[in-house]
C-alpha positions as CSV (number, residue, x, y, z in Angstrom):
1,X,147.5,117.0,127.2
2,X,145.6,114.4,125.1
3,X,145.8,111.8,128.3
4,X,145.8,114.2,130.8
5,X,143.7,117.3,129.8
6,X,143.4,120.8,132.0
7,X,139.8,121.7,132.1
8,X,139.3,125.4,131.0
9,X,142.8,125.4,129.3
10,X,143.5,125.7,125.9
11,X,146.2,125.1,123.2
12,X,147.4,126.0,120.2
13,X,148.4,123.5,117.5
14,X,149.4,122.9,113.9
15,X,146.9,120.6,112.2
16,X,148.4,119.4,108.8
17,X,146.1,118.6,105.7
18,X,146.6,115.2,104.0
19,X,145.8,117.0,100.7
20,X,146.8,121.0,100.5
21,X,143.4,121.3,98.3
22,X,141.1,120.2,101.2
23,X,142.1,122.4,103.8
24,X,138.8,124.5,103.6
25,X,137.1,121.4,104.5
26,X,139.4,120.3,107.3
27,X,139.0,124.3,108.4
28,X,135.1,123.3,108.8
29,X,135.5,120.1,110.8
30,X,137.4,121.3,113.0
31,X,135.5,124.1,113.6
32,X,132.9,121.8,114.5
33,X,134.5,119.6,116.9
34,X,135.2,123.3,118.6
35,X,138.5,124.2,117.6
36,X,139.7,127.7,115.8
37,X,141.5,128.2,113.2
38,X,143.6,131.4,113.8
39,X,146.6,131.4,110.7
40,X,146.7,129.6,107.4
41,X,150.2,128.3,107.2
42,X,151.9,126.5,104.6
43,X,152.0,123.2,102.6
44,X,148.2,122.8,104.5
45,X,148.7,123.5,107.3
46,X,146.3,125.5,110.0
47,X,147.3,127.1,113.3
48,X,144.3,125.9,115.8
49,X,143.3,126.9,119.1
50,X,141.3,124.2,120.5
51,X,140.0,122.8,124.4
52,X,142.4,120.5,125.3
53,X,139.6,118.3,126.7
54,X,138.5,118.2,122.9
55,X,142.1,117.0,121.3
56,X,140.6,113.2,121.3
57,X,137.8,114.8,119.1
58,X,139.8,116.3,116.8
59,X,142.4,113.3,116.1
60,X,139.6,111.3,115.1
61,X,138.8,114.0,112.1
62,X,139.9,112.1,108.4
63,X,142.0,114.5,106.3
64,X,144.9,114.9,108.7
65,X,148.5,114.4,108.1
66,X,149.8,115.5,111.3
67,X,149.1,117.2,114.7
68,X,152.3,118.8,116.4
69,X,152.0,121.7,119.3
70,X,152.6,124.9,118.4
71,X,156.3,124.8,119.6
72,X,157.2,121.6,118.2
73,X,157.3,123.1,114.6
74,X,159.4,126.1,113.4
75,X,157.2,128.2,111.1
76,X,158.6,131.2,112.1
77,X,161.6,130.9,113.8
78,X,165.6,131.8,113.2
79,X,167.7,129.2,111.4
80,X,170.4,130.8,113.2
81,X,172.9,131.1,110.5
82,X,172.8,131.9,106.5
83,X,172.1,128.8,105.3
């Protein structure tokens, strides 16, 4: 997506603060590099819907520990078994 984006299409990703007390200011900045915040998670982290012609301009944001896609991470899913 990053090297290759589809204009018009957008994504949804999980944008990890570097420090769980910042994320209202990571909330802004990405806000102004055009992306959405849609959930609060936890431990920092934001569900955002962002352009994916506008990833580049959100990986260069400071105050981020991590950028996965939406399916790559398991905040709501089924272990499967009682663990």
């Amino acid at each position: 997506m990053r090297e290759d984006p589809i204009d018009g299409e957008a994504v949804v990703l999980i944008v990890t603060a570097e420090d769980e007390t910042q994320r209202e200011d990571l909330e802004t900045a990405i806000e102004s590099v055009g992306g959405t915040v849609t959930d609060r998670l936890q431990f920092g982290a934001l569900r955002v819907e962002i352009a994916q012609h506008r990833i580049d301009d959100l990986c260069e944001l400071g105050g981020i520990e991590s950028i996965e896609t939406e399916h790559a991470v398991g905040v709501g899913g089924d272990a499967g078994e009682d663990v």
